[in-house]
C-alpha positions as YAML, in Angstrom:
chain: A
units: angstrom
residues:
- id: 1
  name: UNK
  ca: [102.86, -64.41, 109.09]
- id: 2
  name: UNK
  ca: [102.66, -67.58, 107.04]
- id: 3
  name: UNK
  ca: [101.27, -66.29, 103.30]
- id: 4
  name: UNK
  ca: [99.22, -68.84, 100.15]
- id: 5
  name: UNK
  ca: [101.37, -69.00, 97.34]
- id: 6
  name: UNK
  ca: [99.27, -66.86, 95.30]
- id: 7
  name: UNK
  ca: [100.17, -63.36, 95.28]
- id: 8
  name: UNK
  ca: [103.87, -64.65, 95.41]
- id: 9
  name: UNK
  ca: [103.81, -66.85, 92.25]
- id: 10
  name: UNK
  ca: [101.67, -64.09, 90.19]
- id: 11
  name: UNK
  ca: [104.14, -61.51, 91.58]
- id: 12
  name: UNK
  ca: [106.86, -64.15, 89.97]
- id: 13
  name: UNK
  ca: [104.67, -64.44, 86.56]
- id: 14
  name: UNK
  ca: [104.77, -60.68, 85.87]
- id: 15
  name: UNK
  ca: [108.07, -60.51, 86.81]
- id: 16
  name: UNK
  ca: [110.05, -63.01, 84.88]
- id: 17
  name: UNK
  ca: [111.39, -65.27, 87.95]
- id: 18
  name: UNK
  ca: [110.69, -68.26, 90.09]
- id: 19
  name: UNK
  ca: [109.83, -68.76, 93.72]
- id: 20
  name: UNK
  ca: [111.89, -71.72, 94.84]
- id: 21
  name: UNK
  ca: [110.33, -74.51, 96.74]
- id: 22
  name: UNK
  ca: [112.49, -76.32, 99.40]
- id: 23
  name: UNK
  ca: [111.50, -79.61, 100.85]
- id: 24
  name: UNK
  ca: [112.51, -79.67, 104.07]
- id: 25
  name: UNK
  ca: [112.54, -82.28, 106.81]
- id: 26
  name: UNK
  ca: [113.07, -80.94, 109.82]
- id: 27
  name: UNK
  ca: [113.66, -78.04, 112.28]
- id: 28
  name: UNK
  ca: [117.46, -77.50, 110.83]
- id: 29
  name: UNK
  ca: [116.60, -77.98, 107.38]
- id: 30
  name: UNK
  ca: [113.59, -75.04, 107.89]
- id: 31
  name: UNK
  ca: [116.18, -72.71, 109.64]
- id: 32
  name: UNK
  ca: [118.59, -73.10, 106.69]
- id: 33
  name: UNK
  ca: [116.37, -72.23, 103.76]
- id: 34
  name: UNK
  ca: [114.44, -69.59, 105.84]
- id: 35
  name: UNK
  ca: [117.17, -68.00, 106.65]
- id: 36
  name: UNK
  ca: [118.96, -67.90, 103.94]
- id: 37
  name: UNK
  ca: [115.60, -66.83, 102.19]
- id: 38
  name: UNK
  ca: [115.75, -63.64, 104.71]
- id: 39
  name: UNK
  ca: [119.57, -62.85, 103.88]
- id: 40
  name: UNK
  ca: [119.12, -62.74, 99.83]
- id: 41
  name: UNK
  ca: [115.51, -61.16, 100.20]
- id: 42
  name: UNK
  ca: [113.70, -63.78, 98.19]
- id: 43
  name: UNK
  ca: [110.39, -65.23, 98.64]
- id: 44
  name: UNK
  ca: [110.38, -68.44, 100.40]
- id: 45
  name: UNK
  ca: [107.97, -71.59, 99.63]
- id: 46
  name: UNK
  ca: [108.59, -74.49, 102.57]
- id: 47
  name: UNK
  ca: [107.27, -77.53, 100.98]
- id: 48
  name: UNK
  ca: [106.95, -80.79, 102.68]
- id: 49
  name: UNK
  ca: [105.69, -84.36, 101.50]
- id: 50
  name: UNK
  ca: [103.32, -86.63, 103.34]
- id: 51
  name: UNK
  ca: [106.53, -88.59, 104.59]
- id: 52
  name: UNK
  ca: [107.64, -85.30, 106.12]
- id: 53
  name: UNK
  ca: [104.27, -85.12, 108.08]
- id: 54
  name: UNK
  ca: [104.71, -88.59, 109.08]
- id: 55
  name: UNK
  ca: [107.91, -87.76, 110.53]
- id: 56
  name: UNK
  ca: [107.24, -84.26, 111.90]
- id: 57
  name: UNK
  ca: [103.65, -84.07, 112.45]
- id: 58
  name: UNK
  ca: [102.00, -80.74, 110.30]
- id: 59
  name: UNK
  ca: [101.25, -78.76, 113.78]
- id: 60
  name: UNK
  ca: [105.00, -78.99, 114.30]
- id: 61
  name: UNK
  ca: [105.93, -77.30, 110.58]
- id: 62
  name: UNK
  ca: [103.26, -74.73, 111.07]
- id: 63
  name: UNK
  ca: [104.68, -73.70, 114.36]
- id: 64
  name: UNK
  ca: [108.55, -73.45, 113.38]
- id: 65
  name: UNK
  ca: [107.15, -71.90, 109.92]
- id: 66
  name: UNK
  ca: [105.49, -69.40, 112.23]
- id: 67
  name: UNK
  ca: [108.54, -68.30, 114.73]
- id: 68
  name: UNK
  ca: [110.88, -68.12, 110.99]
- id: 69
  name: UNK
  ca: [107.85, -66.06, 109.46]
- id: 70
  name: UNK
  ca: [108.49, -63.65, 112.63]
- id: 71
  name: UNK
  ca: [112.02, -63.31, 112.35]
- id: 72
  name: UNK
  ca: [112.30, -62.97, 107.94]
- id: 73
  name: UNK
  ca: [111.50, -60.07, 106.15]
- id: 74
  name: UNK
  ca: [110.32, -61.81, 103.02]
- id: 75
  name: UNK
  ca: [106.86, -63.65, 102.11]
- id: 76
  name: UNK
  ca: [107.06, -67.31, 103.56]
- id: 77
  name: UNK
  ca: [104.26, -69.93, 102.49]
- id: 78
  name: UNK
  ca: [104.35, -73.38, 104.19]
- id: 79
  name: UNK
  ca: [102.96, -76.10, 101.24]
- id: 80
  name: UNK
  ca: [101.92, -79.56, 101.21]
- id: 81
  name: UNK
  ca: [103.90, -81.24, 98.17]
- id: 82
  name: UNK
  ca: [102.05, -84.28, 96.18]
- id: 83
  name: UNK
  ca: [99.27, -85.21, 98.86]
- id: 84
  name: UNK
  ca: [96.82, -87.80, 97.07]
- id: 85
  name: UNK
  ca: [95.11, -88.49, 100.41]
- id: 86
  name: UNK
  ca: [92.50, -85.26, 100.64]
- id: 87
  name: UNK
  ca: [91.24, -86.30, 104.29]
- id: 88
  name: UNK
  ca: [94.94, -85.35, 104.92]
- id: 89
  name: UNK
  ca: [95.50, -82.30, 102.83]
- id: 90
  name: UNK
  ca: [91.95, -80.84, 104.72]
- id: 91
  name: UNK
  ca: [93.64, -81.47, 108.24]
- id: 92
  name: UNK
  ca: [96.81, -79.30, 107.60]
- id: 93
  name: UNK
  ca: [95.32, -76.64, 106.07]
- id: 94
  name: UNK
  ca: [93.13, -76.98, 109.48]
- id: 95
  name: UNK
  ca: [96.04, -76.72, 111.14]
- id: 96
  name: UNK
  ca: [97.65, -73.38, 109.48]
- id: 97
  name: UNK
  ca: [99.01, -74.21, 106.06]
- id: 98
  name: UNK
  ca: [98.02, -72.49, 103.06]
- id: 99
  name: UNK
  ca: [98.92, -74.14, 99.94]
- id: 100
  name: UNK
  ca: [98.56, -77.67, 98.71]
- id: 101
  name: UNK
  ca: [99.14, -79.42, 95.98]
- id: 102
  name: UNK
  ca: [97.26, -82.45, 94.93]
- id: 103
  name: UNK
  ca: [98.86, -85.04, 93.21]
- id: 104
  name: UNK
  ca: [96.08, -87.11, 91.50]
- id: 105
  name: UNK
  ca: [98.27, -86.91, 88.20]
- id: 106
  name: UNK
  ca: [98.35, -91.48, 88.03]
- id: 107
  name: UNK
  ca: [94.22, -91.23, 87.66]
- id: 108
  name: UNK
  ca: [92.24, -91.08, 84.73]
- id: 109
  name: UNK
  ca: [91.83, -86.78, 83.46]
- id: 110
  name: UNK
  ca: [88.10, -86.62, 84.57]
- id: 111
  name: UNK
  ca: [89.26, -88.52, 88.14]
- id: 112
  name: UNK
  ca: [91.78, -85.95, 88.29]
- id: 113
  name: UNK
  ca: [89.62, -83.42, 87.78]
- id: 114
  name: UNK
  ca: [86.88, -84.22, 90.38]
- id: 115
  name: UNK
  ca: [89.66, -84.98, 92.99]
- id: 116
  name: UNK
  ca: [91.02, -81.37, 92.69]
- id: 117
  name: UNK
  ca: [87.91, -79.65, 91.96]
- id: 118
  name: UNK
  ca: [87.14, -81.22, 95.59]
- id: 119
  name: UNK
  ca: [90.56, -80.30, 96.95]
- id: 120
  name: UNK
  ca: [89.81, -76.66, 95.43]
- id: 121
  name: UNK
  ca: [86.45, -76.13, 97.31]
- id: 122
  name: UNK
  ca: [88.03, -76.84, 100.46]
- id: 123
  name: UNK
  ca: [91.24, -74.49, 100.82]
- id: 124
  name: UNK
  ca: [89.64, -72.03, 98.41]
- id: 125
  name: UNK
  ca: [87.29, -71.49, 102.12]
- id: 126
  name: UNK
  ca: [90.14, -70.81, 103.67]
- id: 127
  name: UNK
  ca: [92.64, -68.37, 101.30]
- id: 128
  name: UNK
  ca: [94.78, -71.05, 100.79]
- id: 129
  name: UNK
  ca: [95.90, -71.92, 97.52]
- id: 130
  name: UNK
  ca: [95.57, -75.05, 94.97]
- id: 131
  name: UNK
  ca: [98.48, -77.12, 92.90]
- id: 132
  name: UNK
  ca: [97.81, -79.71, 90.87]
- id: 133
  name: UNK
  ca: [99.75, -81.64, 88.26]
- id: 134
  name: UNK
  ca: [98.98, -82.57, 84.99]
- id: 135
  name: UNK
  ca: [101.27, -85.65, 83.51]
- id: 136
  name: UNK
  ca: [103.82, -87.46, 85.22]
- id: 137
  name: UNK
  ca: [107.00, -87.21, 86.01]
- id: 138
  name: UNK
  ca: [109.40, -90.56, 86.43]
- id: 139
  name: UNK
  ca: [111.20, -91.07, 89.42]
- id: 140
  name: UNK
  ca: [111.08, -91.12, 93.09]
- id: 141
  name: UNK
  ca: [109.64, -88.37, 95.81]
- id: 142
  name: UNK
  ca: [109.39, -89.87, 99.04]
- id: 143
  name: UNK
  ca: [107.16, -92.59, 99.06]
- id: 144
  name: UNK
  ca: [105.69, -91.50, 95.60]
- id: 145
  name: UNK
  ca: [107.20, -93.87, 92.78]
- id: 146
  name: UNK
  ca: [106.30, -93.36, 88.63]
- id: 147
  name: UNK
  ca: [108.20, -95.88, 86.25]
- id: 148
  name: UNK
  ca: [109.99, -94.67, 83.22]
- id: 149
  name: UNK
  ca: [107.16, -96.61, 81.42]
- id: 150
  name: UNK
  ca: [104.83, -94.47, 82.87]
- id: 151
  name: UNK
  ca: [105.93, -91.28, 82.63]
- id: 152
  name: UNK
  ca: [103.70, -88.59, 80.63]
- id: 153
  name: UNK
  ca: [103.99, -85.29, 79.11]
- id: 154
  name: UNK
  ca: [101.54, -82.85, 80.00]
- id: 155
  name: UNK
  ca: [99.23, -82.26, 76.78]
- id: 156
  name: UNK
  ca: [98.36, -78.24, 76.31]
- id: 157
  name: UNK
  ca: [94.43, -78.84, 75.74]
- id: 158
  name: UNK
  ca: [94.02, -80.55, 78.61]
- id: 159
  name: UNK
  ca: [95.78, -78.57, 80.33]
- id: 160
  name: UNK
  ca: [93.23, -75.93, 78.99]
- id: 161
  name: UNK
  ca: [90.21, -78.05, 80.01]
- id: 162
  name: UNK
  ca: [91.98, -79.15, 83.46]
- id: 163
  name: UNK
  ca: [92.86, -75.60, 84.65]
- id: 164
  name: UNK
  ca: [88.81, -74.33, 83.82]
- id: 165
  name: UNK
  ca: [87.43, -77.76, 85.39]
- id: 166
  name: UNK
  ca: [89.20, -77.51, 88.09]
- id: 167
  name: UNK
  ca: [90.11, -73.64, 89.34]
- id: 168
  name: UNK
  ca: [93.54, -74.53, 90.46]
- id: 169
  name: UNK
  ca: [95.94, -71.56, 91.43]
- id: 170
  name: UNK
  ca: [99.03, -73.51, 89.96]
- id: 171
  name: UNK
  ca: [99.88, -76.13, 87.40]
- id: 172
  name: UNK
  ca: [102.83, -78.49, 87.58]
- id: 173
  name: UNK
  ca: [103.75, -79.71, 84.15]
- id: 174
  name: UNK
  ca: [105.78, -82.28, 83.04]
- id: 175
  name: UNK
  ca: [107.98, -81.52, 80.61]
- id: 176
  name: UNK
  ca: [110.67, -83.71, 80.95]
- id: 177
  name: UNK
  ca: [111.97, -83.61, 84.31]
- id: 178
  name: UNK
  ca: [112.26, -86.07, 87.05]
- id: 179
  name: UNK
  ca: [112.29, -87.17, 90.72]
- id: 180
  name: UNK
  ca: [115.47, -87.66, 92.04]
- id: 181
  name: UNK
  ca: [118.53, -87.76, 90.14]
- id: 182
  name: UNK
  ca: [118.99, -88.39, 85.93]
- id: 183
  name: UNK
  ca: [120.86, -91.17, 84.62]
- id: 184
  name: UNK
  ca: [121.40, -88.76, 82.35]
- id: 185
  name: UNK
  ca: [121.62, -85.55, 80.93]
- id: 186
  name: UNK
  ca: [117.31, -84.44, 81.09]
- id: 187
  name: UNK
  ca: [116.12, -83.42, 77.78]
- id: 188
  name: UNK
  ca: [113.54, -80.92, 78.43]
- id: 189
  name: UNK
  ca: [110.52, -79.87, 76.03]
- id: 190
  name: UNK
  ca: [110.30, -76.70, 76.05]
- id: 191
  name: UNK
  ca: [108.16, -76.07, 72.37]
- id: 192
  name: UNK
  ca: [105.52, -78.11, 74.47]
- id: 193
  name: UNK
  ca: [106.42, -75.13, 77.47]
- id: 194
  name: UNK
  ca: [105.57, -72.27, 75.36]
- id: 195
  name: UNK
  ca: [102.48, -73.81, 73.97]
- id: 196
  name: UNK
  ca: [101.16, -74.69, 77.31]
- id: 197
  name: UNK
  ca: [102.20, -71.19, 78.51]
- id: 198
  name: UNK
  ca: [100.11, -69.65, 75.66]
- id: 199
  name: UNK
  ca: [96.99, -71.62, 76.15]
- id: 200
  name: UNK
  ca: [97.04, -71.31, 80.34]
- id: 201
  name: UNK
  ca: [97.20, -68.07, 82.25]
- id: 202
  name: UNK
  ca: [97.85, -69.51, 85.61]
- id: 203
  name: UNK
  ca: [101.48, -70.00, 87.46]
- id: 204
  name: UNK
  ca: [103.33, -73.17, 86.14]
- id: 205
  name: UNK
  ca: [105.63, -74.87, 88.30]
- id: 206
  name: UNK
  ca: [108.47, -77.10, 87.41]
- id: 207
  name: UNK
  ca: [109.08, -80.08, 89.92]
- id: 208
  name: UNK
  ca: [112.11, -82.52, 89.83]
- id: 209
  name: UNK
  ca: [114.80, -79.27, 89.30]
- id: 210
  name: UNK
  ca: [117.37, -81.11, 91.13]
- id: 211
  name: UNK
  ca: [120.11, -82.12, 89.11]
- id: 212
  name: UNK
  ca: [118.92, -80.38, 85.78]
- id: 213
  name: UNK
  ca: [121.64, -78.10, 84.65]
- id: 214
  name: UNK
  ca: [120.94, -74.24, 85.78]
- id: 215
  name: UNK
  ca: [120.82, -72.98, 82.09]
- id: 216
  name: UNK
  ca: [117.97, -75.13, 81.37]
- id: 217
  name: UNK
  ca: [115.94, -74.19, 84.78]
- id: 218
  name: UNK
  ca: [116.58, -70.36, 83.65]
- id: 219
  name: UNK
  ca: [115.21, -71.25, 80.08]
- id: 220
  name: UNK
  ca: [112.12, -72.94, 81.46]
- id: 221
  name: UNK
  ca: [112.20, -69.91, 83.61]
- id: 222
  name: UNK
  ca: [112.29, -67.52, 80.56]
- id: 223
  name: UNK
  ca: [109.72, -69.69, 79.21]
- id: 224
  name: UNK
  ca: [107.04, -69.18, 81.95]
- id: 225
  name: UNK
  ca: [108.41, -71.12, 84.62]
- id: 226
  name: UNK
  ca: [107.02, -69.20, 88.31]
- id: 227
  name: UNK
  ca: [107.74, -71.75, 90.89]
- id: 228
  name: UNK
  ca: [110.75, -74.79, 91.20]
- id: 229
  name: UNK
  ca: [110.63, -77.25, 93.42]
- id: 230
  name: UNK
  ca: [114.22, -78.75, 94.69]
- id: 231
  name: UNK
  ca: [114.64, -81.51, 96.92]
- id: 232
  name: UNK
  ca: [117.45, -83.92, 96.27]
- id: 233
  name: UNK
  ca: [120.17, -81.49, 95.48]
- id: 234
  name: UNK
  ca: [119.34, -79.98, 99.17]
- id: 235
  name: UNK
  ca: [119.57, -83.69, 100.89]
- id: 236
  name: UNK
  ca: [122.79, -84.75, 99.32]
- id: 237
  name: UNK
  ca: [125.35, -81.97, 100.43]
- id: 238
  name: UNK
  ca: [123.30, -81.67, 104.07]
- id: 239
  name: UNK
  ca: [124.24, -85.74, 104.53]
- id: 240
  name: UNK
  ca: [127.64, -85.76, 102.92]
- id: 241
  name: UNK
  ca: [128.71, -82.82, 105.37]
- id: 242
  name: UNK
  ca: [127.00, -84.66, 108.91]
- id: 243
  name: UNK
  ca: [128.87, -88.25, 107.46]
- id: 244
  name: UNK
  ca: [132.29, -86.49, 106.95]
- id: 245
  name: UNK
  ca: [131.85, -84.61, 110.37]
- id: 246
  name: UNK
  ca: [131.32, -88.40, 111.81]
- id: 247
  name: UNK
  ca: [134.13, -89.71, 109.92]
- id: 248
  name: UNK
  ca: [137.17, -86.60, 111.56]
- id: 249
  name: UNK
  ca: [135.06, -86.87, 114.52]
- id: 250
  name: UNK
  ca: [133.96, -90.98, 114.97]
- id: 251
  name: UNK
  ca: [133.11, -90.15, 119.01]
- id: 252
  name: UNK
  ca: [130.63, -87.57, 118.19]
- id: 253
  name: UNK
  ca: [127.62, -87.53, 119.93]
- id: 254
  name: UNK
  ca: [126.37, -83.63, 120.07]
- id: 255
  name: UNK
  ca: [123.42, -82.96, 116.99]
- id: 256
  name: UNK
  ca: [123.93, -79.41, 117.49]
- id: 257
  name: UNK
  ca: [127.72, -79.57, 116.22]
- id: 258
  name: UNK
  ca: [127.48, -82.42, 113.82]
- id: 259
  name: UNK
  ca: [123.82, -81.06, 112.28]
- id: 260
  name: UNK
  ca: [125.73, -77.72, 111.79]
- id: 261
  name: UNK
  ca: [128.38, -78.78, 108.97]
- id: 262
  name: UNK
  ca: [125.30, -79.93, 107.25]
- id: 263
  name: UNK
  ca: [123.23, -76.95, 107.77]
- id: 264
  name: UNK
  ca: [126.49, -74.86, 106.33]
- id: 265
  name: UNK
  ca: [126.43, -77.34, 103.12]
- id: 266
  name: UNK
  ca: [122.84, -77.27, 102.53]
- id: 267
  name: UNK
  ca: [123.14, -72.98, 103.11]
- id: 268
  name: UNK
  ca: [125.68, -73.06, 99.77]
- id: 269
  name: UNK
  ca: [123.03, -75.15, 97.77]
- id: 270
  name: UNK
  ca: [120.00, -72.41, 99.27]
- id: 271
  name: UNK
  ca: [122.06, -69.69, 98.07]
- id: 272
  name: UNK
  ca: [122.59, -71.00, 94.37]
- id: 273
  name: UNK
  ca: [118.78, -72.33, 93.55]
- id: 274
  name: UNK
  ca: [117.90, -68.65, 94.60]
- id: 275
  name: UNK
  ca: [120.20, -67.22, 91.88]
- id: 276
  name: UNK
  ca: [118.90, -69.49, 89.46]
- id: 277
  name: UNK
  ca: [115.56, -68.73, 90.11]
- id: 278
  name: UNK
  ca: [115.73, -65.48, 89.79]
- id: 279
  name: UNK
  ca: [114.20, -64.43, 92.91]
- id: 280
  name: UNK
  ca: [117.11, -62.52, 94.71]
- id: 281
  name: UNK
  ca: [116.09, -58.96, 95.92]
- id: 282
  name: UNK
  ca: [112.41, -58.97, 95.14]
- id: 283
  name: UNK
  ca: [111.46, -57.85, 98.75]
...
């Protein structure tokens, strides 16, 4: 049965750890983390991005999400990752998904606000849960682009303000992280983490964890830290294993045998971001 994110991530608040959240892309990429979920007993978020949809169509997710949901024995919530467009965040949760997050983070605070609180209204009708982010984060996701210029820092009182306005279920914060890869080692802000953590009671989630160096996703973590979204560091190995497969085999021509080297890669990757998160064994 596909689950909201909200039990899971306040299950992950009392206890200390993080839920990670896998972008995936396709049928292969959803066996691999759900899965590998099953085998190390850890709660499973599926997140996918409005390029995703585009590709695979949100009836298609819900229905492999629904046949993996059968065959794990640990909580597995299907979630839309940094929708802006709420016409199309209302037709998947029609459709059988029950968390969202709205990414209306480049608008002015009180636009921000009224976008979610509308976002809210609607999946709240349906038991299905509410991100939202506060602050931006620099980089690339998808088709979603923020300049280094533009990047901001998620301030604590308006975080305050935001989460009453607003009645979200989750708050992503930017603290430092990015979209993609670094150009260099990511300086994180945690003293802004705790404060924000003291001042909101909600789940926190940290997005752009690819690439950041596991010590510092266990501090944030530590810090308050209840949800991680990774998405690059899964994409790299899955590619690098299908192009060397290509490269011993150049006549290939059979997805299910030169898919699989990537879904092995991608399985090592899985395995790791669950240790770091903390969420091995909880079910």
């Amino acid at each position: 049965m596909i689950l909201s994110t909200r039990q899971m991530l306040l299950d992950a608040q009392a206890g200390h750890y993080a839920v990670p959240a896998f972008n995936i892309h396709n049928l292969e990429t959803l066996q691999v983390v759900a899965d590998t979920a099953s085998e190390m007993h850890s709660p499973l978020i599926i997140a996918v991005t409005p390029s995703t949809i585009d590709y695979a169509r949100d009836e298609y997710v819900v229905a492999m999400a629904n046949i993996a949901a059968k065959h794990t024995n640990t909580p597995i919530a299907i979630h839309l990752d940094h929708f802006e467009d709420i016409t199309r965040i209302k037709k998947s949760i029609d459709v059988g998904f029950k968390s969202a997050m709205i990414d209306a983070s480049k608008l002015p605070f009180e636009e921000n606000i009224a976008k979610t609180k509308e976002v809210v209204s609607y999946a709240h009708h349906y038991d299905a849960t509410v991100e939202a982010e506060l602050g931006k984060l620099v980089g690339v996701e998808d088709d979603l682009v923020v300049d280094d210029k533009d990047a901001a820092y998620t301030n604590p009182d308006d975080a305050v303000k935001f989460v009453k306005a607003t009645n979200i279920d989750s708050l992503a914060v930017a603290i430092g992280t990015a979209h993609g890869l670094y150009k260099g080692e990511p300086k994180l802000d945690f003293d802004r983490l705790i404060e924000i953590r003291k001042k909101v009671d909600i789940p926190l989630v940290l997005h752009g964890a690819s690439d950041v160096p596991d010590e510092l996703v266990k501090k944030a973590i530590k810090l308050g830290i209840c949800k991680v979204n990774v998405a690059t560091d899964l994409k790299i190995p899955f590619s690098n294993a299908v192009k060397k497969y290509f490269k011993e085999n150049p006549d290939a021509n059979d997805p299910r045998k030169y898919m699989t080297p990537g879904k092995q890669a991608m399985k090592e990757i899985v395995k790791h971001k669950i240790e770091v998160c903390g969420s091995l064994n909880r079910y």
